[in-house]
C-alpha positions as CSV (number, residue, x, y, z in Angstrom):
1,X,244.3,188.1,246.4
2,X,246.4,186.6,243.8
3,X,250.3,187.2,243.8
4,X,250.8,189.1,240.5
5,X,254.9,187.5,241.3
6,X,254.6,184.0,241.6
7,X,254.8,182.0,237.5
8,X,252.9,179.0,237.0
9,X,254.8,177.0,234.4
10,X,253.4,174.3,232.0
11,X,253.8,171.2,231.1
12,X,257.2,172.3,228.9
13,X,258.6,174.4,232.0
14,X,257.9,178.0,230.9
15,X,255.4,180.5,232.8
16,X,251.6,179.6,231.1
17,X,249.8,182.9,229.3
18,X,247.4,184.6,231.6
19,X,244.4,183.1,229.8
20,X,245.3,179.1,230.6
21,X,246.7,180.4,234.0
22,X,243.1,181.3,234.8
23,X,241.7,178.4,233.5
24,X,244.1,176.1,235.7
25,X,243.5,178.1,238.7
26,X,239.7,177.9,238.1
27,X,239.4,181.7,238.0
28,X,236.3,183.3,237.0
29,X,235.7,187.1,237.3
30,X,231.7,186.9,237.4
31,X,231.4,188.0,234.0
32,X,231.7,184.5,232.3
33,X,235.6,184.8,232.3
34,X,238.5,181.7,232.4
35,X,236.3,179.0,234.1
36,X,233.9,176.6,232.5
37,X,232.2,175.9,235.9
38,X,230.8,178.4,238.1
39,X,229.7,178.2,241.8
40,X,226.2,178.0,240.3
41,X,225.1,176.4,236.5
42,X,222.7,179.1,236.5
43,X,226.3,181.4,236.2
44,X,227.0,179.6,233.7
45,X,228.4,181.5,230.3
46,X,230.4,178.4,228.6
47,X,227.5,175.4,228.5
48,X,225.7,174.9,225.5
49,X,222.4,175.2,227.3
50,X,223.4,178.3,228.9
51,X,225.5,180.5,227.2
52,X,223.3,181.8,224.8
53,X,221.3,183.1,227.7
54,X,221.6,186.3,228.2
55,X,219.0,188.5,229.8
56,X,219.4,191.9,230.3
57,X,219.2,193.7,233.8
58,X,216.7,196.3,233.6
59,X,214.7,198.8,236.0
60,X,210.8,197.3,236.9
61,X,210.0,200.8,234.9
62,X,212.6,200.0,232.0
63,X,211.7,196.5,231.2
64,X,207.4,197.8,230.7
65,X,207.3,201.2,230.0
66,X,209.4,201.3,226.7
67,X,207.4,197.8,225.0
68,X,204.0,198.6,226.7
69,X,201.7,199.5,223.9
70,X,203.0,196.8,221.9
71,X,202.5,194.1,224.3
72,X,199.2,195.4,225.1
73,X,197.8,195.3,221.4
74,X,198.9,192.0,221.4
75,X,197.2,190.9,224.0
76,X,193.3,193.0,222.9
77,X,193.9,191.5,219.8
78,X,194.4,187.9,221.1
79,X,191.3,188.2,223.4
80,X,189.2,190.1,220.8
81,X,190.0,186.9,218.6
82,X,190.8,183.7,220.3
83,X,188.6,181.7,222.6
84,X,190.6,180.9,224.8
85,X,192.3,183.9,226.1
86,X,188.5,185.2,225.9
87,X,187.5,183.2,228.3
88,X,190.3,183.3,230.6
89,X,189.4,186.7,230.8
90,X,186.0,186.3,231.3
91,X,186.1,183.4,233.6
92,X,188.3,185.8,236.0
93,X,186.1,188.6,235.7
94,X,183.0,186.6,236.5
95,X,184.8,184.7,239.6
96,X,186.3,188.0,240.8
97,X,183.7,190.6,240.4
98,X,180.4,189.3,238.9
99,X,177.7,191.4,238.7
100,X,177.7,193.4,242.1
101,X,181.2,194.2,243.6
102,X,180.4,195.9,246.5
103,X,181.9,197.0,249.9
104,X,180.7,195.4,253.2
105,X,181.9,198.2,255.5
106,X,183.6,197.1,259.1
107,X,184.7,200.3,260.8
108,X,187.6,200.1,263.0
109,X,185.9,201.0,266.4
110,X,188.4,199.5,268.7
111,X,190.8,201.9,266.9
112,X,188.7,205.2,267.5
113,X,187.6,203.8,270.9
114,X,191.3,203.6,271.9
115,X,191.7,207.2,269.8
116,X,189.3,209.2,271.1
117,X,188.5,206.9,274.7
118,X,184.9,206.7,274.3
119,X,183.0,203.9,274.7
120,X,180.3,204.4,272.5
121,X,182.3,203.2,270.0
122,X,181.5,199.6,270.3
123,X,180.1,196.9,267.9
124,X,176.6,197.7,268.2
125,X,177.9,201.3,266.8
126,X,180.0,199.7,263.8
127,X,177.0,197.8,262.6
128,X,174.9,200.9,262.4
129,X,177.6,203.2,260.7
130,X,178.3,200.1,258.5
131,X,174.6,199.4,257.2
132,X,174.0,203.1,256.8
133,X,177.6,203.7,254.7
134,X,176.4,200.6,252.9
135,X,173.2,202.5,252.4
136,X,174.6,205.8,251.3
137,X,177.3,203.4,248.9
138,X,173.8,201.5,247.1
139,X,172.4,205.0,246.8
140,X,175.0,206.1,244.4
141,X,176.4,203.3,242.9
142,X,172.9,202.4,241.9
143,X,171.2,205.2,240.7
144,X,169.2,204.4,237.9
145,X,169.8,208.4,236.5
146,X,173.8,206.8,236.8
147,X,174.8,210.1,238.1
148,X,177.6,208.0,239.4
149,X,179.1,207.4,236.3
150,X,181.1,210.9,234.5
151,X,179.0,209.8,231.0
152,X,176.2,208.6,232.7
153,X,176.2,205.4,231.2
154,X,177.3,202.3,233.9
155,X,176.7,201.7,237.1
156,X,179.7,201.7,239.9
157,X,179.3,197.7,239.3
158,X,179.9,197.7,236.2
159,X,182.4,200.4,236.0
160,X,184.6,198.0,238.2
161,X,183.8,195.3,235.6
162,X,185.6,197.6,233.1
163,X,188.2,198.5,235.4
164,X,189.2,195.5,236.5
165,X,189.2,194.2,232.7
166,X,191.5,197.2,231.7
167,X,193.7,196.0,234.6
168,X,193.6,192.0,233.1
169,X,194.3,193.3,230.0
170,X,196.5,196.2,229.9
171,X,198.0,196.0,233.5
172,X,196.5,199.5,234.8
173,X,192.9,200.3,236.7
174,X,192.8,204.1,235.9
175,X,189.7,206.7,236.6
176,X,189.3,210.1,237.9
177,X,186.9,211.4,240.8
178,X,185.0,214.6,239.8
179,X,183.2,216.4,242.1
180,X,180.1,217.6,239.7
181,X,178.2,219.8,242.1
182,X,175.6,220.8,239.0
183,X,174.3,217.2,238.8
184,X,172.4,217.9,242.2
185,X,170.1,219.9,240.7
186,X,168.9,217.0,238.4
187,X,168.5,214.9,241.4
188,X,171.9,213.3,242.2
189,X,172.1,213.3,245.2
190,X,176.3,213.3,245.9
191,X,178.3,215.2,244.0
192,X,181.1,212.4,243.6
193,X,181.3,211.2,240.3
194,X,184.0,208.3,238.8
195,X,184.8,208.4,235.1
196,X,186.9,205.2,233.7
197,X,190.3,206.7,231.9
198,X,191.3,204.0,229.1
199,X,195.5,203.1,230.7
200,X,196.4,204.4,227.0
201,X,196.2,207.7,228.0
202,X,198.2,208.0,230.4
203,X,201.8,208.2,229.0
204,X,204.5,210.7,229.7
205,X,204.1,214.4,227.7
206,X,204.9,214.3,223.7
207,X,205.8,210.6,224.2
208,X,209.2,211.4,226.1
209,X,211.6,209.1,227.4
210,X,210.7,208.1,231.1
211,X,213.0,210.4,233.4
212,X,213.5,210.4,237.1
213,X,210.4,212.2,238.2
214,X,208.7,210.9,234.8
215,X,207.6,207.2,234.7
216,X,205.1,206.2,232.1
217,X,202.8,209.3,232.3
218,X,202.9,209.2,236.4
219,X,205.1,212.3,238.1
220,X,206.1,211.0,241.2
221,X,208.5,212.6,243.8
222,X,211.7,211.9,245.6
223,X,210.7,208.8,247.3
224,X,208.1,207.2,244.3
225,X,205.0,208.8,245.4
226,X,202.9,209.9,242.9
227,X,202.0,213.4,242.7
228,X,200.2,214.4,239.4
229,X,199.0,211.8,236.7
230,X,200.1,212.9,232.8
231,X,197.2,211.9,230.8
232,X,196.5,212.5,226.8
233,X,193.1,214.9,226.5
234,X,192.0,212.5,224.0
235,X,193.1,208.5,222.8
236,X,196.3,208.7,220.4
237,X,194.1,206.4,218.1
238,X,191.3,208.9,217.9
239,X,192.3,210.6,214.5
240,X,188.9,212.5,214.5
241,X,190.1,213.9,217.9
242,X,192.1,217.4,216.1
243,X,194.8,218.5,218.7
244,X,193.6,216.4,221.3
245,X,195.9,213.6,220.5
246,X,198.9,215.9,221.3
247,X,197.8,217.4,224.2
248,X,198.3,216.3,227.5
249,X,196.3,217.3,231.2
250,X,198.5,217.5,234.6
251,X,196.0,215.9,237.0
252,X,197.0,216.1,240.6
253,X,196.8,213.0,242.3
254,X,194.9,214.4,245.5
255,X,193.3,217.8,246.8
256,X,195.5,219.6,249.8
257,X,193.5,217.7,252.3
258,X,193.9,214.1,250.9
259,X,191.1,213.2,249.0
260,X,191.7,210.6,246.1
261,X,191.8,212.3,242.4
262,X,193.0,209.8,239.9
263,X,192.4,205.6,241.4
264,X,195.3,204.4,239.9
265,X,195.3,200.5,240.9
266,X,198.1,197.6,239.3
267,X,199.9,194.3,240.4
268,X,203.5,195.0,241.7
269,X,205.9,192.4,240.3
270,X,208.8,195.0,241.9
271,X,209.9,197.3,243.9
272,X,209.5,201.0,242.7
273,X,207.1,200.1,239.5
274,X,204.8,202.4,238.6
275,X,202.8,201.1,235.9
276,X,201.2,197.8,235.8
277,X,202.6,194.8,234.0
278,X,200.8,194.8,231.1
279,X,198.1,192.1,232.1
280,X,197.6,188.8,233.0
281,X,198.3,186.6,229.3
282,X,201.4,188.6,228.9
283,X,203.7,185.8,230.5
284,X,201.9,183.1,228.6
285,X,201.3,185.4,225.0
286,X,203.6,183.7,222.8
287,X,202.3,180.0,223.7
288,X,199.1,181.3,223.5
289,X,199.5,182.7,220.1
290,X,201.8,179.7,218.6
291,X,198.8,177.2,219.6
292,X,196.3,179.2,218.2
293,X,197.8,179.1,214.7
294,X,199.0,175.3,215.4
295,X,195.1,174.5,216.2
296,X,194.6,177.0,213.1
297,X,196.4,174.6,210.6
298,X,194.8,171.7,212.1
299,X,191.2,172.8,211.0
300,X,192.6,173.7,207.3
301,X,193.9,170.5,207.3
302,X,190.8,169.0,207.8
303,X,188.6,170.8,205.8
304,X,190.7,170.2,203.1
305,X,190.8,166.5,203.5
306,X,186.9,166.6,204.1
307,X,186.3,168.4,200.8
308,X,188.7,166.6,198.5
309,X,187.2,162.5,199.6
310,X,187.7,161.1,196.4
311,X,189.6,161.2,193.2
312,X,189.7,159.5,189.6
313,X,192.9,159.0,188.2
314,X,193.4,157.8,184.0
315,X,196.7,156.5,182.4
316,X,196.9,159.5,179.9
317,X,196.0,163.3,180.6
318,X,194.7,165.5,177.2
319,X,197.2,167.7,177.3
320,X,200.4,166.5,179.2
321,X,200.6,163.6,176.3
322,X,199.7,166.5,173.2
323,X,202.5,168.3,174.0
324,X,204.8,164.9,174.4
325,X,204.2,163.7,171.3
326,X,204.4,166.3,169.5
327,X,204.1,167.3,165.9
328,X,205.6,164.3,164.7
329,X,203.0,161.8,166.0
330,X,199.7,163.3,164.9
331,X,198.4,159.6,164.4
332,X,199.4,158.8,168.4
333,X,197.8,162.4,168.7
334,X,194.7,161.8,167.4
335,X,194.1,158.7,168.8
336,X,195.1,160.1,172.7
337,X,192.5,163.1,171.8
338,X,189.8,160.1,170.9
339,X,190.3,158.4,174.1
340,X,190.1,162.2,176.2
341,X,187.1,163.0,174.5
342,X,185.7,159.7,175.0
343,X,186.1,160.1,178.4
344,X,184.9,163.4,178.7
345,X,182.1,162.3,177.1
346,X,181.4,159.7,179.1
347,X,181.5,161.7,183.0
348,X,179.5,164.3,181.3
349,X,176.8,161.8,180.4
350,X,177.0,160.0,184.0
351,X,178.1,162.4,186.5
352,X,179.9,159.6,188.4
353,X,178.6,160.4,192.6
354,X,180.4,158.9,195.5
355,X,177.4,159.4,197.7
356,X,174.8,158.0,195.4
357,X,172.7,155.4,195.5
358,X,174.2,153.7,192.4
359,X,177.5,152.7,191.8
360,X,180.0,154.9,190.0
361,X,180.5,153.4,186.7
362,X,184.4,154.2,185.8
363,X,185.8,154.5,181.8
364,X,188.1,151.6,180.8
365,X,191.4,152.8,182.6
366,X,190.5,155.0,185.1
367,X,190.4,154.2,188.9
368,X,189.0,155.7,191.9
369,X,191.8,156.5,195.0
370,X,190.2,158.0,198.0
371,X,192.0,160.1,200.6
372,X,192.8,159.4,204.1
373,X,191.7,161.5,206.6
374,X,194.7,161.8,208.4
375,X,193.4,165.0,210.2
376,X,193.9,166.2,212.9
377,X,196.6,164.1,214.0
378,X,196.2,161.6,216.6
379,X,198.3,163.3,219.5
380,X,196.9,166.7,218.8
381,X,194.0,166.6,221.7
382,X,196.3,165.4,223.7
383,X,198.8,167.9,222.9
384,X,196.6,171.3,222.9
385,X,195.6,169.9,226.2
386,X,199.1,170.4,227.4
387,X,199.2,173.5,225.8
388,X,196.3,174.8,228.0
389,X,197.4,173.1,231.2
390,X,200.4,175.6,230.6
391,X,198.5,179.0,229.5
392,X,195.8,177.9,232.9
393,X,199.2,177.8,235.1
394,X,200.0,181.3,234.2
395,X,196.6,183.0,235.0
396,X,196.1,181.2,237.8
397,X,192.9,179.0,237.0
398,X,192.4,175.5,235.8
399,X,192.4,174.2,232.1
400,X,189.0,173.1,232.2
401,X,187.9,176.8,233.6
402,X,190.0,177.7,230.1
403,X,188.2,175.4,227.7
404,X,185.1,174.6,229.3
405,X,185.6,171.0,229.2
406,X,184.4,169.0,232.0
407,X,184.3,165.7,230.5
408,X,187.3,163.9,232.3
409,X,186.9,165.7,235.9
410,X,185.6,163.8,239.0
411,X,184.7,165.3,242.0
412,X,187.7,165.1,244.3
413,X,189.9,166.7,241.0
414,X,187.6,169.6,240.8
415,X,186.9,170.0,244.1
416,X,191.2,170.7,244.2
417,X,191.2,172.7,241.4
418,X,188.4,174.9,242.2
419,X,190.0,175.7,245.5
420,X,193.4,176.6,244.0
421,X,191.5,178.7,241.4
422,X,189.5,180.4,244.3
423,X,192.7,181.5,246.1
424,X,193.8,183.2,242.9
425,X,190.9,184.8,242.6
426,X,190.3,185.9,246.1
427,X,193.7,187.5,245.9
428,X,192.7,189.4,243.1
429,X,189.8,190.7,244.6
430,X,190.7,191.6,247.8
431,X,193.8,193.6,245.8
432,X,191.3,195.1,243.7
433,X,189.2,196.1,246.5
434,X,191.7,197.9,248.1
435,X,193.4,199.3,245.3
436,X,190.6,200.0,243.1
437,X,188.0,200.4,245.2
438,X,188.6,202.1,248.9
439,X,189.6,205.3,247.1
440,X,186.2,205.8,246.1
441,X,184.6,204.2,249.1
442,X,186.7,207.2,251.1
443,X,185.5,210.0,248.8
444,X,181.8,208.8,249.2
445,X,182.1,208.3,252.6
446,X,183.7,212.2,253.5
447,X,181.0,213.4,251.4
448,X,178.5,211.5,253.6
449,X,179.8,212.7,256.5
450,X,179.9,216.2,255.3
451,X,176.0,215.8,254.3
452,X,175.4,214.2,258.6
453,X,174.1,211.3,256.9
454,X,176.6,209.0,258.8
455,X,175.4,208.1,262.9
456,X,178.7,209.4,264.8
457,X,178.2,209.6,268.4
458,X,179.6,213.3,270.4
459,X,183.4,214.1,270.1
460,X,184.3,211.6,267.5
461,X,186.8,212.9,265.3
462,X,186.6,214.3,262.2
463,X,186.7,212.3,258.9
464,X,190.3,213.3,258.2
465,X,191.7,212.1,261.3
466,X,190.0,208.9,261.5
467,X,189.9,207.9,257.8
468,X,190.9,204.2,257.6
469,X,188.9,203.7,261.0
470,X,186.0,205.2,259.5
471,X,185.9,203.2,256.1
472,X,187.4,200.1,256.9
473,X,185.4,197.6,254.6
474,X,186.2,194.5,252.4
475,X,184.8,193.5,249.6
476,X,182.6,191.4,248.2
477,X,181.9,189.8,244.9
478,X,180.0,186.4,243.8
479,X,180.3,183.0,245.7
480,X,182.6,180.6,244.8
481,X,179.8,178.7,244.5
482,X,178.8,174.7,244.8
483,X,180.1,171.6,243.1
484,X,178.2,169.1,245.9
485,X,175.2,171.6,247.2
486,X,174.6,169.0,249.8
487,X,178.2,168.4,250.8
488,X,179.2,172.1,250.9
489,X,176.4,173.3,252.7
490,X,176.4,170.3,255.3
491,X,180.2,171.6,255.4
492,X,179.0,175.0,255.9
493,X,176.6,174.7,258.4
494,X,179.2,172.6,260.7
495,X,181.6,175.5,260.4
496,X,179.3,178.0,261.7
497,X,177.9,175.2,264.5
498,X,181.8,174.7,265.9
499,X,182.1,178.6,265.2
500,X,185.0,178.3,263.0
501,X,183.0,180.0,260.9
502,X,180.0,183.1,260.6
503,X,177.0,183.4,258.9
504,X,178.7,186.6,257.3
505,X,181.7,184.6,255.7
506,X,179.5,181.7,254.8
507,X,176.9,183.7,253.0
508,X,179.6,186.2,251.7
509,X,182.0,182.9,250.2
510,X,179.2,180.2,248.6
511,X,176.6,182.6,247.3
512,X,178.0,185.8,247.4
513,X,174.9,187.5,249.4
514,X,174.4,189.5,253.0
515,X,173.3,187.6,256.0
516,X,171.7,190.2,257.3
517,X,169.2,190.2,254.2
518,X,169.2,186.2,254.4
519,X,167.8,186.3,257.9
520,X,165.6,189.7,257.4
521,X,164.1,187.6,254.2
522,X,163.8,184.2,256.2
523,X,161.6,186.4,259.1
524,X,159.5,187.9,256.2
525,X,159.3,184.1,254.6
526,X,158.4,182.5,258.2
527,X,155.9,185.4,258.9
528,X,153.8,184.8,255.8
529,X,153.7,181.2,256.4
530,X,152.1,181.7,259.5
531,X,149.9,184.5,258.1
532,X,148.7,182.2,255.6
533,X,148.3,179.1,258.3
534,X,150.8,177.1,256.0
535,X,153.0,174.5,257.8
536,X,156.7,175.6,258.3
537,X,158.8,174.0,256.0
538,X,161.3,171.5,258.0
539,X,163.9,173.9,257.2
540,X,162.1,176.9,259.1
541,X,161.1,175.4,261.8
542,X,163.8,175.7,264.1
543,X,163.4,179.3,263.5
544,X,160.1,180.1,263.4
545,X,158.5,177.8,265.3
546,X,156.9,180.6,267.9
547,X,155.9,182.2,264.9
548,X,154.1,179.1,263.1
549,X,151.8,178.4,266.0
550,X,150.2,181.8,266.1
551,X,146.8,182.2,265.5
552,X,146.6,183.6,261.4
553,X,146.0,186.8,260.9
554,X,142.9,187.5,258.8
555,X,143.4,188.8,255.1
């Protein structure tokens, strides 16, 4: 501590004023006090780069939850109108959940064998509880009647297609799980149903301030966990809606016994957030925007300079020199109002073309400028390039997955890009999966149970008490697909040869399908061969080579 007794005197022999005492002693009380220099520059409060710096320390809920609707109109509007941030979207949405996002259940049976010490539960058991959970999943999710969906309109597929857009967009996955017993009678045949909540909705009561059981519509309790879900009975932007704007539903999170109500799924950037963080263009939204009206101008620019080519300019203009001359000069007048008219005459008569096939004739005085098409300007490819190397870097993908512009990439450079991209995007969906979609995978699957649809061998537990051993799954959406067929493929098939790799993760990660229906179609596809008395292709031989050699079957 510092001696509040002991003087430091200047250069003149008396004590020095508390402020230039700090400063000599280098003091600094963390609050950008005497000292220019800090421990750290990033401290720094004095520096001309620094000191206008000055971020405020919020709450994760404090820095969303106040600006949320605004940022999120921003960013529907910039993706309902731009290109680019449409495809960014769309490029993630195709990599991550394509057209049939779908659990590949893996039940935990060394966990219920150790649980429960039978040893029935074995591999041979997890494959046939996974296939018929996968069965009872396909079922539902793919009804045609779409008795899955609360409005009957999507499939569970697609309803994750809008989920997981809601949660690019706006930052929040949000639906409800009704149980709608009265559909069975028109042929459904669970009662589970899923119906998509638009993030809007959910907001706290009469648009209140966020409070400390109160966080953006979510009522959690003393440790963060939510308990009840605050949601508007109809959109705040539905004016046809009557009350319904300004009434809001208390929707427990859960029944008494645990089963999911509201799937509530977002990215944590912090500890103790509870809404998402506003989607995925939100760091890179002002960029985004600022390029979009720089490329914006560019175009004008160009139009304009491919409309006006060509231009005839004259010594003397009709009515500039009339009103110089004045009065006073109505012989000068009159002979300036000869020469207009003369020439007026004279482009009325020829109709002077630039694109013609005969040359423009001019009238004595007049000359023909053109103008140079000095649009777009010659760094300005290069330039929105950057610009899209930058908003690529803060969705995680590559430019060229932005703009669709594949004309300067080799192999090797997007063979390296693809696979940083994939990692992004596997993150997403594996995050997805679990946040988004085990919930309803675990109301499904207790209402399969419940119906004995699901082979459990004697004394194994019920659903509650084995829950995450019973629907243990991951997910699985489309491949990541082939830039060298021939390489990838060769690559594959070494993997699963040296067994660093499975048929299951191969199949799954280039062509997003099941093995099991690769190798139950390659036994109908060898079969028929044979049937037929048709040579095995080289590529079936190996496999069906028993089968080939059989005497065909007659048709």
């Amino acid at each position: 501590m510092t001696n509040p007794n002991v003087q430091i005197l200047g250069a003149d022999g008396k004590p020095m004023p508390p402020a230039r005492r700090g400063r000599a002693l280098g003091m600094n009380n963390g609050y950008g006090g005497y000292s220019s220099h800090t421990a750290y520059d990033a401290a720094d409060m004095r520096g001309q780069h620094m000191r206008d710096w000055n971020p405020v320390l919020w709450s994760p809920d404090g820095e969303l939850n106040p600006y949320r609707d605004r940022i999120v109109s921003r960013v529907r509007d910039l993706v309902r109108n731009d290109g680019w941030a449409s495809a960014a979207i769309t490029r993630t949405l195709d990599n991550v959940i394509g057209a049939d996002f779908r659990p590949v259940c893996k039940p935990d049976y060394r966990a219920l064998a150790i649980q429960t010490g039978l040893s029935t539960f074995d591999h041979r058991w997890a494959d046939e509880f996974g296939r018929a959970l996968e069965a009872a999943w396909r079922t539902w999710s793919e009804d045609p009647a779409r008795f899955c969906d609360a409005q009957r309109k999507l499939t569970v597929s697609q309803m994750f297609h809008v989920a997981f857009r809601h949660k690019l967009i706006d930052g929040d996955a949000l639906g409800i799980l009704q149980w709608l017993p009265e559909r069975l009678a028109k042929g459904a045949r669970y009662a589970t149903v899923l119906q998509l909540i638009d993030p809007d909705r959910l907001s706290n009561p009469q648009q209140n301030f966020d409070q400390q059981t109160m966080r953006g519509g979510v009522e959690v309790d003393e440790y963060g966990a939510a308990i009840a879900y605050h949601i508007r009975k109809a959109h705040q932007g539905d004016w046809f809606s009557g009350n319904k704007q300004v009434s809001w539903e208390r929707i427990a999170a859960e029944t008494e016994w645990g089963r999911p109500i509201v799937v509530h799924d977002y990215d944590f950037d912090r500890a103790s957030q509870h809404r998402g963080g506003a989607g995925i263009l939100t760091p890179v939204l002002e960029r985004l925007k600022m390029l979009i009206k720089y490329d914006g101008t560019e175009l004008d620019a160009a139009i304009i300079n491919a409309i006006f080519g060509a231009y005839v300019t004259s010594p003397f203009d009709k009515q500039l020199v009339g009103e110089a001359l004045g009065d006073g000069e109505e012989e000068a007048h009159e002979t300036m109002n000869g020469y207009q008219d003369a020439r007026a005459d004279f482009h009325d008569k020829n109709q002077l073309r630039l694109g013609g096939a005969r040359l423009p004739i001019l009238f004595p005085g007049e000359d023909i400028k053109t103008v140079a098409a000095a649009r777009p300007a010659g760094n300005f490819a290069e330039f929105e390039n950057a610009m899209l190397r930058h908003v690529a870097a803060g969705t995680g993908m590559s430019a060229q997955q932005i703009s669709q512009n594949w004309a300067d990439v080799n192999y090797s450079s997007y063979r390296a890009a693809a696979l940083e991209a994939w990692k992004t995007f596997d993150r997403r969906r594996k995050n997805f999966g679990r946040g988004f979609g085990q919930p309803i995978l675990c109301a499904l699957a207790e209402e399969a149970m419940d119906l004995g649809e699901l082979p459990l061998p004697a004394g194994a537990p019920e659903f509650l008490a084995a829950r995450a051993a019973y629907t243990r799954a991951w997910w699985m959406g489309p491949g990541r697909g082939y830039v060298d067929p021939l390489k990838e493929r060769q690559g594959a098939a070494l993997g699963i040869e040296s067994g660093f790799s499975t048929l299951e993760e191969e199949s799954a990660e280039l062509s997003g399908t099941d093995w099991r229906d690769n190798v139950d179609q390659r036994a109908i596809e060898v079969e028929y061969y044979a049937n037929r008395g048709v040579p095995l292709p080289s590529t079936l031989q190996g496999a069906g080579a028993d089968a080939a050699t059989e005497e065909p079957k007659a048709q």
